[in-house]
Structures are given as structure tokens and as C-alpha cells.
N, C-alpha and C positions, 0 to 999 in steps of 0.2 A: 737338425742335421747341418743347415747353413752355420747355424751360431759357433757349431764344434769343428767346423772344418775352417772358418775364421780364424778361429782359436788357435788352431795347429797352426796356420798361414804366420804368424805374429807369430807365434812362438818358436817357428820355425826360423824366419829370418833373423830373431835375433838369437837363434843356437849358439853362433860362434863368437857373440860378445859375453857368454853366462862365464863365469868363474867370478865374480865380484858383488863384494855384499857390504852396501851401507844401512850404518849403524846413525840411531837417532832415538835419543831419548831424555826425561829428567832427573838423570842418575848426578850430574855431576862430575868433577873428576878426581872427587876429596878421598873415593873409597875404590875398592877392588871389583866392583858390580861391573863397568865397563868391561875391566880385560876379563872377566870370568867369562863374558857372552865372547869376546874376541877369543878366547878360550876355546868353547865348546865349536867354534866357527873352525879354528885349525885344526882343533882334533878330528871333526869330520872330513876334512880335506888338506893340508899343509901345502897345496898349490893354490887356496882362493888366494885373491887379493881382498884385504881387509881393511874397511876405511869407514869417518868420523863424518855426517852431516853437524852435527850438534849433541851433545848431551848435557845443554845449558837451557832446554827449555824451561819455565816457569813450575815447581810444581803441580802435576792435575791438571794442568793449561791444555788442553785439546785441542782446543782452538788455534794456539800457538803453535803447536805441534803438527796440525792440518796445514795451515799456510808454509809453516817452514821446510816441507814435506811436497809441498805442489814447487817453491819457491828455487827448490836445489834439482830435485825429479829429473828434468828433463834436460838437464845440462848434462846427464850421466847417458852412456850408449845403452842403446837396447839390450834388455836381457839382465841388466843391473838389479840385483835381487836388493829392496830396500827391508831393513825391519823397524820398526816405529813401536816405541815401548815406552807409553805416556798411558798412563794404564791405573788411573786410581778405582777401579771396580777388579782389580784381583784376585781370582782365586774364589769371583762369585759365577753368577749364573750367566755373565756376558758373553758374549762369541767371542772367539780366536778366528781370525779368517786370512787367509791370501786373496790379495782381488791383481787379476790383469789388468792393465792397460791398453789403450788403444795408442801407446808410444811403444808398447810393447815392455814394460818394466814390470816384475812384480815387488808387490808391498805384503808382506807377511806381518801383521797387527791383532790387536783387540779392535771388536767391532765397537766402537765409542765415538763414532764420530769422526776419528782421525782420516778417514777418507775423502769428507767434505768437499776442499779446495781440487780435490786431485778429478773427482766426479765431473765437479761444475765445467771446470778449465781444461780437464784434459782427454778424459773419458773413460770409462770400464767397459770393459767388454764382459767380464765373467767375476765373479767370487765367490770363491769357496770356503767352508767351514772347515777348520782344520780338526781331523779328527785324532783328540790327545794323547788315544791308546796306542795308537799305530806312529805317532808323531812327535814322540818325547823325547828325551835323554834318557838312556837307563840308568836305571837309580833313582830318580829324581820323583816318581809316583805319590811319594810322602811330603813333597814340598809344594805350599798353593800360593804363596808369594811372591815367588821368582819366573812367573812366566817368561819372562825377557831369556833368562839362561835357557829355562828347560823346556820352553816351546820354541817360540821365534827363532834366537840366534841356533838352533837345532835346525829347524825347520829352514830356515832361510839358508843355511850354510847347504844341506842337501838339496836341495831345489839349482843351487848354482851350480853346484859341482855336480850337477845330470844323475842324483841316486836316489831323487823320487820326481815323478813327473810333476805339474800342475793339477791333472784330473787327478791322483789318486792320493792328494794331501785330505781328501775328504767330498762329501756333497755341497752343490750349486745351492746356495743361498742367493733367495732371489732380490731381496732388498736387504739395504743397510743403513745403520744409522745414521741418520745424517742431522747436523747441526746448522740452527735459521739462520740464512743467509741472507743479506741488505742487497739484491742483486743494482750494477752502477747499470744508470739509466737517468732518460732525460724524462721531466715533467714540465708539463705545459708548455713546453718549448723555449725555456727562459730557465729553467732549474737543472740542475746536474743532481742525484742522490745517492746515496751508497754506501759503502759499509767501509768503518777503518780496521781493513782487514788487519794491518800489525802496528808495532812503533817499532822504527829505526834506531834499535836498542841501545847505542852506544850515545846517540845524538837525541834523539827524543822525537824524531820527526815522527807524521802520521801518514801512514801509506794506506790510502783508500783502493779501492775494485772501481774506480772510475778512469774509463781509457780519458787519455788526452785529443783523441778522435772525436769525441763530445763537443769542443771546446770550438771545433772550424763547424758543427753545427752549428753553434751558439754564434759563429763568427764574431767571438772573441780573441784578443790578439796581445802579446806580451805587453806587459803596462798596465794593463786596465786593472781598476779595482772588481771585486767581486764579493759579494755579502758570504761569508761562511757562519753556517750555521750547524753547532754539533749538539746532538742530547741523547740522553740515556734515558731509555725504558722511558720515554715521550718528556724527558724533563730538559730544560735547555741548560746545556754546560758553559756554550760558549757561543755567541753570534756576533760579531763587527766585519766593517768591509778590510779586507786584505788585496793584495797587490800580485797579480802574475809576474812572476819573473823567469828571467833564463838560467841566471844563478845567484848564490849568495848575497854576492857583492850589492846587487842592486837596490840594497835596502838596507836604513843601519844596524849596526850593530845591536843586538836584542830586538828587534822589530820585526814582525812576521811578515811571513809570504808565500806562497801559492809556488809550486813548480812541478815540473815533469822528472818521476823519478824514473831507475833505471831500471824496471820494469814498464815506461810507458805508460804510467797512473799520476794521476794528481798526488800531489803531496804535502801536505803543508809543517810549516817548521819557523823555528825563532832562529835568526841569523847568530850563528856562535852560543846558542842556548835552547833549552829543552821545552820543546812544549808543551809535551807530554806531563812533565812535572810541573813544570809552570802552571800550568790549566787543570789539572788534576784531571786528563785526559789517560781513557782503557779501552782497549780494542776488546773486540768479539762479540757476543749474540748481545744485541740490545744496543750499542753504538752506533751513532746513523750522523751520514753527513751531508752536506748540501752544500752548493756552488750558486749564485743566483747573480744573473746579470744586475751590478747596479746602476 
């Protein structure tokens, strides 16, 4: 009874921010699969507002698709109906679910994972299994590929515009999937560790889950070197001492460094060059990194 009167409480407050539904997924924008879901989004309502997180994630990328989804989330006002459609198990035996937030947002997805970042960082309060009979597009009962169209952007478009509630898209699903997470944290009191959560896709930098908060435990201070050490599934990719800095400049051109991005996380990157590619550096389950005073 607490957890469902919570539930209303949030969903209450953010009543009068609902009419908007962002769209995220790895469709692309080479074909008509976007506006189809933007589509079915106006046909249910021609007052939502309709808007773009990304549909350049990675093919299958879950991982990518989790981060990028924790990473936009909460810059949006309460009540912002998200649908996330990264979805390489289609049309099998996976869940479809809406899960709430404890920012008060919902995310109408495949249960695959894509919730991950949003769990760890921000919270759920409830998620439900979408149920498909009651929850489709009509017409659409012969098509197992296109959930994005004939569930989600369905489902997500009615959810914003107040024509079905949260309890009655389906039953409480009590756990979901979730993908291993490198949580950032200190060891032995001398190591920073943690996961590189994404790359800074344009530049190639590496944005790890380790606050910069870590760094006044360590009572280290801009300048100093620090031993980085990165490996995959326990193999080492890449270990030498790097340089904190404040920005760019402070290092030369092509030469690596340690800085604070703008989430507040360590970061590391080659000045005017990718490091990602340079290093033959990939984020998500199995990537682990480390900070070591030297």
C-alpha cells in the first residue's frame, strides 16, 4: 500500500509536465523507421510534443543505449515519457516493460538491460510488464519486428497524453535485467577503479563512473601524474603514468591526460586526438579502469 500510494505521489506531481515523449534508439536517420514511431506518437495525440535523444546509438549496443538514456533523462522535466528502442531480441520471448522513476520520468523499453544506468544513478520505484494485447497499435498483431512502432511509440505516446494510466499498461515486474556494472570506488586507499562507462564519440575520449570526489580522498591535485591502468575481461590494454589537468592545453598536442568531465567523472583523452582509437579502447561490460597514485 506504501509503495502504490508513493507511486501516485510522483506521478502525481509530475501530471502537469506529461504531454512529451522522447525518442532513442539505433534506427538511424537513413530510413523512415523514426518518423513511422513519430507517427504513431501524433496519431495518438497531435498535441504531444515530439523530440530526438539519439537514434545513432551503436547497433545492439545496450550498454550505449543505458548510459545514453541515464546521461539526457534527468535534464527532461518530470513526467517526460522516454521510449528507448535498442532491441536486438525482437519479437522473442523478452519483456516489454515501462519502469518509473524516482525523478518521476517514465521509460517505456525492452527489458534488456537498457535500464541499468538509470537503476544505479537514479532509481525505480516500480516497473511494469507491458501487456501487448491491451497495448499495441491496431493492425499491427502480424508484425514481430517493429516493436518500436507498434508497442513503445504506442504505448509511450498514450501514457503522455493521460489515455492509459502507469498501473494499467500491465503487471509489476519485480526484477529486471540488468547488465555488470564496474561500480567507481576507491581501493586500498591509493586506487581509484571503475568502469568506462562510454567514449566521447566525436573526440574519442573515455568517460568512466569515477566521481572527481575520489581524487580530494586521494589528496591529489591538478599536475600530478597517475599510473592508468585499462583491461578487458582481465587482459591489460593499456597501463602508463598520465597527467591531471584542468584542460587541454596543459599537455601537448597528441599526449594524454586525465581530466574532469562534464558530468563530474574522470576522463581520460589524447589532446586534439582519439584515444579510443589510438589504443583500441571499448566501453561496457568487461572494461575496467584504474587511477593509482604514483
Amino acid at each position: 500500500m506504501k509503495t502504490k500510494r508513493r507511486n501516485e505521489m510522483v506521478l502525481q506531481s509530475a501530471w502537469k509536465q506529461r504531454q512529451t515523449v522522447v525518442f532513442l534508439s539505433d534506427f538511424g536517420s537513413s530510413d523512415g523507421a523514426v518518423s513511422a514511431m513519430h507517427g504513431v506518437a501524433n496519431a495518438v495525440s497531435n498535441s504531444l510534443r515530439l523530440d530526438d535523444l539519439t537514434h545513432e546509438i551503436p547497433q545492439f549496443n545496450i550498454w550505449e543505449a543505458s548510459y545514453r538514456l541515464m546521461q539526457a533523462m534527468t535534464y527532461w522535466a518530470s513526467g517526460t515519457v522516454f521510449v528507448c528502442v535498442v532491441d536486438p531480441g525482437v519479437g522473442s520471448d523478452r519483456k516489454s516493460v515501462v519502469a518509473l522513476t524516482e525523478s518521476g520520468h517514465l521509460i517505456v523499453t525492452p527489458d534488456n538491460g537498457t535500464l541499468t544506468h538509470i537503476a544505479e544513478q537514479v532509481g525505480i520505484l516500480e516497473v511494469r510488464m507491458i501487456s501487448e494485447e491491451t497495448n499495441r497499435l491496431a493492425g499491427s498483431q502480424k508484425s514481430y519486428t517493429f516493436f518500436g512502432r507498434d508497442v513503445y511509440a504506442y504505448t509511450g505516446a498514450r501514457l503522455a497524453a493521460g489515455l492509459v494510466e502507469f498501473e494499467e499498461v500491465g503487471q509489476v515486474l519485480p526484477k529486471v535485467v540488468r547488465l555488470k556494472l564496474e561500480k567507481g570506488r576507491v581501493e586500498q586507499g591509493k586506487t581509484l577503479v571503475g568502469a568506462i562507462d562510454i567514449l566521447d564519440t566525436r573526440y574519442g575520449s573515455l568517460w568512466t563512473n569515477i566521481s572527481h570526489d575520489f581524487l580530494e580522498d586521494l589528496g591529489v591535485d591538478y599536475g600530478s601524474m597517475m599510473q592508468v591502468t585499462i583491461t578487458k575481461d582481465g587482459r591489460t590494454v593499456y597501463g602508463y603514468p598520465v597527467q591531471l589537468c584542468r584542460n587541454f592545453t596543459e599537455v601537448g598536442k597528441g599526449a594524454p591526460l586525465i581530466y574532469v568531465n562534464s558530468l563530474l567523472n574522470l576522463a581520460v583523452a589524447l589532446n586534439q586526438a582519439s584515444f579510443s582509437l589510438t589504443y583500441g579502447i571499448g566501453t561496457g561490460e568487461g572494461w575496467k579502469i584504474s587511477f593509482s597514485v604514483v
